[in-house]
TIDO-599417 format. One record per atom (N, C-alpha, C, O, CB): residue in three letters; x, y, z. Coordinates in steps of 0.2 Angstrom, whole numbers, plus 5000, padded with zeros to 4 digits. Glycine has a CB too. Example, Ala and Ser with C-alpha at 12.3 -4.5 7.8 and 13.67 -1.06 7.14 Angstrom:
ALA506649725039
ALA506249785039
ALA506649845039
ALA507149835042
ALA505749785045
SER506449895035
SER506849955036
SER506450005039
SER506750065040
SER507049975029
This chain:
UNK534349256052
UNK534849196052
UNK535149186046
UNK534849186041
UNK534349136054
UNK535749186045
UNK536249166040
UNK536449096041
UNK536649066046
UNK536949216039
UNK536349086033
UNK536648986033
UNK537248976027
UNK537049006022
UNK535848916029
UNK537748946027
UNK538148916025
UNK538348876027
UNK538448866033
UNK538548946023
UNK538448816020
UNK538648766021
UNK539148736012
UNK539148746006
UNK537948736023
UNK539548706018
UNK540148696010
UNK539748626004
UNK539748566006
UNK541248656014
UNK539648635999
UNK539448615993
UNK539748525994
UNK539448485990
UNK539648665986
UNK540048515996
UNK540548435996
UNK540248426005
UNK540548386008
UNK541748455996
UNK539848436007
UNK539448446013
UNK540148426021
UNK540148386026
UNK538748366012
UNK540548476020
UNK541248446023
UNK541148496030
UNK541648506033
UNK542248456017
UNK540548536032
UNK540448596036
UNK539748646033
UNK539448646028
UNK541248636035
UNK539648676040
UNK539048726039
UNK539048736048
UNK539148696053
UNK538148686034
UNK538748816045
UNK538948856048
UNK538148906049
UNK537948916044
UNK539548886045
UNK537748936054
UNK537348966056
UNK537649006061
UNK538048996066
UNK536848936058
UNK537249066059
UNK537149136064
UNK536649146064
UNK536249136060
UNK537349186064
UNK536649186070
UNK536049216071
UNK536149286074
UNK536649306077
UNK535749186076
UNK535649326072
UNK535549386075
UNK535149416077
UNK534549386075
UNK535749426072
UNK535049496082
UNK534249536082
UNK534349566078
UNK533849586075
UNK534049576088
UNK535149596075
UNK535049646069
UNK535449646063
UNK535949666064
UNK535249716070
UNK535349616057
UNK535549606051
UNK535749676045
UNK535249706044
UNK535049566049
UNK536449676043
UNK536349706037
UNK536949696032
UNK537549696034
UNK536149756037
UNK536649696026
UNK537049656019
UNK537149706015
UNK536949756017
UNK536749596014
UNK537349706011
UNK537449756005
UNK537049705998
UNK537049735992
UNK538549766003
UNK536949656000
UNK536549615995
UNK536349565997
UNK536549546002
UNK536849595991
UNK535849505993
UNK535649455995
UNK536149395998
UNK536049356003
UNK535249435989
UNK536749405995
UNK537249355995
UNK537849406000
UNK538449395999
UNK537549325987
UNK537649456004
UNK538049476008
UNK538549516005
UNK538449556000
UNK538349416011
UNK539249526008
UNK539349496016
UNK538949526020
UNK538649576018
UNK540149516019
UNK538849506027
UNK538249516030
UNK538749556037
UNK539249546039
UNK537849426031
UNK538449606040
UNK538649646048
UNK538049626053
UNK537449646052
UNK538749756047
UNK538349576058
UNK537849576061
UNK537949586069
UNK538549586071
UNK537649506059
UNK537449606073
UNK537749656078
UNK537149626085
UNK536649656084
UNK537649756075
UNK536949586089
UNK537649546093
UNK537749496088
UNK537249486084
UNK537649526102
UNK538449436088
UNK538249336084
UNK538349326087
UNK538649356092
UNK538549286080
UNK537849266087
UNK537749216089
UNK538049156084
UNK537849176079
UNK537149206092
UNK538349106083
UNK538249066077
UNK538549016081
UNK538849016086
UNK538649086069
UNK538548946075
UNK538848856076
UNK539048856070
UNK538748886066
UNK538348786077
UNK539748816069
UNK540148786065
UNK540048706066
UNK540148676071
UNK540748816067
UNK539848686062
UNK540048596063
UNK540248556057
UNK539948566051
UNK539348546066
UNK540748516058
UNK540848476055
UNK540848416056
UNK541048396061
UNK541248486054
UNK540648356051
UNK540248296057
UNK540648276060
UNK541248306060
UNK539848226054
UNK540548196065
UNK541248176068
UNK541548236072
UNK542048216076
UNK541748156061
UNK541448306072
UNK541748356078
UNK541148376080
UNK540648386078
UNK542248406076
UNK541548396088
UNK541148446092
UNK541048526090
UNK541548556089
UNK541548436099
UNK540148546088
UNK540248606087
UNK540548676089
UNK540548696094
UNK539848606088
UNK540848696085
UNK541248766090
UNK540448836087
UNK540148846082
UNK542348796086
UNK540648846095
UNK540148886094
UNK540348966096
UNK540648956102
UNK539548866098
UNK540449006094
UNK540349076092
UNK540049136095
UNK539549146092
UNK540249086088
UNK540249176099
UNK540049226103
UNK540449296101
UNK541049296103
UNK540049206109
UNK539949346098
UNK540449426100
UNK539949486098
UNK539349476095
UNK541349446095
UNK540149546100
UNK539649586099
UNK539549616092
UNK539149656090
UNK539649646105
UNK540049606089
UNK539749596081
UNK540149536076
UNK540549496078
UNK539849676076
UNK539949546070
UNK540249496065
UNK540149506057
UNK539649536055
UNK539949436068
UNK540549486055
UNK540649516046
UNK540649446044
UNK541149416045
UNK541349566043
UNK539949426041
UNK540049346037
UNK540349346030
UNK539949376026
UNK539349306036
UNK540549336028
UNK540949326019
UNK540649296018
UNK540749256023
UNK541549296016
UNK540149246013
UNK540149196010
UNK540549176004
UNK540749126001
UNK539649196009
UNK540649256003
UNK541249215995
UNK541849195998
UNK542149145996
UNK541549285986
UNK542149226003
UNK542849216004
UNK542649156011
UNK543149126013
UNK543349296008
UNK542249146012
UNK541949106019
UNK542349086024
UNK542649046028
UNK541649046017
UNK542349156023
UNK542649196033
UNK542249216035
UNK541749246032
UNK543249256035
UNK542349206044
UNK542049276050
UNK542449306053
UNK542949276055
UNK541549256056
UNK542249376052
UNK542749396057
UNK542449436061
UNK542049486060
UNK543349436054
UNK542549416069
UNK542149426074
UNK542649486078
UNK543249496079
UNK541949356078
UNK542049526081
UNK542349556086
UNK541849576091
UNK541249566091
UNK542649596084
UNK542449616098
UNK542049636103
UNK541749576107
UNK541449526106
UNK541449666099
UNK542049586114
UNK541849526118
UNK541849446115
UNK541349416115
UNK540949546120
UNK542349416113
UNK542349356106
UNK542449316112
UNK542849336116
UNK542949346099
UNK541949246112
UNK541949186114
UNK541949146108
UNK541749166103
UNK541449176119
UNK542249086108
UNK542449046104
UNK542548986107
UNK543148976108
UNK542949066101
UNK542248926109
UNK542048876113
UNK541948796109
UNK541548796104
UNK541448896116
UNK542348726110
UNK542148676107
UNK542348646114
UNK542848666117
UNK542348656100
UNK541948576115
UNK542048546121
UNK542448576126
UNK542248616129
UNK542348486120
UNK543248556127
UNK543448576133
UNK543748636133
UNK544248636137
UNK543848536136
UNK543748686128
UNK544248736127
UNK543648816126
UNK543148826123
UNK544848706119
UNK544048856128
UNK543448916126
UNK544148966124
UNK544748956126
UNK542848966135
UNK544049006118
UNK544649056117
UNK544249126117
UNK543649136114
UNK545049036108
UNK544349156120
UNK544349226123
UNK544749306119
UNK545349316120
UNK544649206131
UNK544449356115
UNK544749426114
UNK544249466111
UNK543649456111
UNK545349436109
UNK544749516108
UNK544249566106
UNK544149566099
UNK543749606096
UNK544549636108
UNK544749526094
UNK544449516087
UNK544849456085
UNK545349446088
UNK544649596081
UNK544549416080
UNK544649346077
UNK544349346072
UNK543749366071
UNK544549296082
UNK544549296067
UNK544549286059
UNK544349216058
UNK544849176057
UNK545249296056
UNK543949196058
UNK543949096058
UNK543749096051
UNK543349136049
UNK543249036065
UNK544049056048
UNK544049036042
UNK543648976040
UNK543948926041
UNK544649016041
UNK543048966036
UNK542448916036
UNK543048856032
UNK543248806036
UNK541548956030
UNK543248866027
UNK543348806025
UNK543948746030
UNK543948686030
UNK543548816018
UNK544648796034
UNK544948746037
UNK544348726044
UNK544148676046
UNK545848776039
UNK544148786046
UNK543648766053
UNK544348776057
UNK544548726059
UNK543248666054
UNK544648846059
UNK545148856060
UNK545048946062
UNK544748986059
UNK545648836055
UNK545548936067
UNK545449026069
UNK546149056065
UNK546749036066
UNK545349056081
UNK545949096059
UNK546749116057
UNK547049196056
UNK547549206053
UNK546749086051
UNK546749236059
UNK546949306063
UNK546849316068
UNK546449356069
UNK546649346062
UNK547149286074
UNK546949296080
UNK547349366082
UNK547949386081
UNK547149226083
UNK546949416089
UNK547349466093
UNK547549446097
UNK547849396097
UNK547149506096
UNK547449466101
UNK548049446109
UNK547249396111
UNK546649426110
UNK548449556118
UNK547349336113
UNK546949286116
UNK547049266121
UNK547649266123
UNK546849236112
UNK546449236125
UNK546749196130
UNK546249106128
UNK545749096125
UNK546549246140
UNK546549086130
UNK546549006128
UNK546448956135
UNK546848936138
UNK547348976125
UNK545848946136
UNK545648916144
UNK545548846141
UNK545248836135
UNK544848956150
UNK545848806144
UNK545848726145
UNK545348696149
UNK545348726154
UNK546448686147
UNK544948636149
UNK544648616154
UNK544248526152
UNK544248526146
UNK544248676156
UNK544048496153
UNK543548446154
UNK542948466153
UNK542648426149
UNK543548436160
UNK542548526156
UNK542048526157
UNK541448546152
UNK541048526157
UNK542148556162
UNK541248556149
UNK540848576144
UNK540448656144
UNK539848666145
UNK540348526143
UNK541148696141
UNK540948766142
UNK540248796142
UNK540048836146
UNK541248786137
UNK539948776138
UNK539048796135
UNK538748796139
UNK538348836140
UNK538648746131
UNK538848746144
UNK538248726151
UNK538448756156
UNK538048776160
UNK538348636153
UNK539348776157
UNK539548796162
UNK540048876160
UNK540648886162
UNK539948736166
UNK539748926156
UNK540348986154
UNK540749016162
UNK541249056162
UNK539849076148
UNK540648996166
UNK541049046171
UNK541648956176
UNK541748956182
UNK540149116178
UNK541748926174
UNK541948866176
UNK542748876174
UNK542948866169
UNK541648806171
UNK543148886178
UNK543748916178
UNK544148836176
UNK544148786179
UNK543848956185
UNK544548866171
UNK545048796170
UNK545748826169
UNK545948876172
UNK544648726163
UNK546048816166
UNK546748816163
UNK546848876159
UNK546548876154
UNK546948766158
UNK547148926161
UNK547048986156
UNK547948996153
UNK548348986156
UNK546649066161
UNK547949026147
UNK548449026146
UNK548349096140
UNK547849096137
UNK548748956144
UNK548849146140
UNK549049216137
UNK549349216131
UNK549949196132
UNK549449266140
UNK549049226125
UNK549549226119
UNK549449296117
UNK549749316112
UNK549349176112
């Protein structure tokens, strides 16, 4: 399990993994499959799915890839590689995505077809 959290307490961020490895105590970290939560108070967790991931703590980015789910309340974002950025709490390298809309609360329900849209 890797923890960050921003020092002004504005965000924090957990993963998890079955296999971990760093080049040092303080990372960056290759982890192979993530799992992780982003939250910021006052928002709905986005939670983080793909078959691997590269955490930064100094630059405090992930960049996920491989099967990537990326989910908060009613929206799931879907590819094969993506960049979310810890401090905006923002995806900001995105590949070809797909962007499904919905009501329903992805977490509880992943196969709940709603609004899909191709970028």
């Amino acid at each position: 399990m890797i923890r960050i959290a921003d020092p002004k307490g504005r965000w924090r961020f957990v993963a998890r993994s079955a296999k971990v490895k760093a080049t040092g105590v303080d990372g960056p970290y290759d982890l192979t499959p993530a799992d992780a939560r982003y939250e910021e108070p006052g928002k709905e967790p986005v939670l983080m799915r793909a078959a691997r991931a590269d955490v930064n703590k100094q630059t405090q980015r992930v960049h996920l890839e491989g099967s990537v789910q990326i989910s908060s309340g009613g929206w799931l974002l879907e590819a094969e590689r993506v960049d979310y950025d810890l401090n905006t709490g923002k995806v900001v390298a995105p590949g070809r995505t797909k962007l499904t809309l919905g009501g329903e609360d992805r977490r509880k329900s992943p196969g709940v077809a709603g609004r899909g849209r191709e970028r």
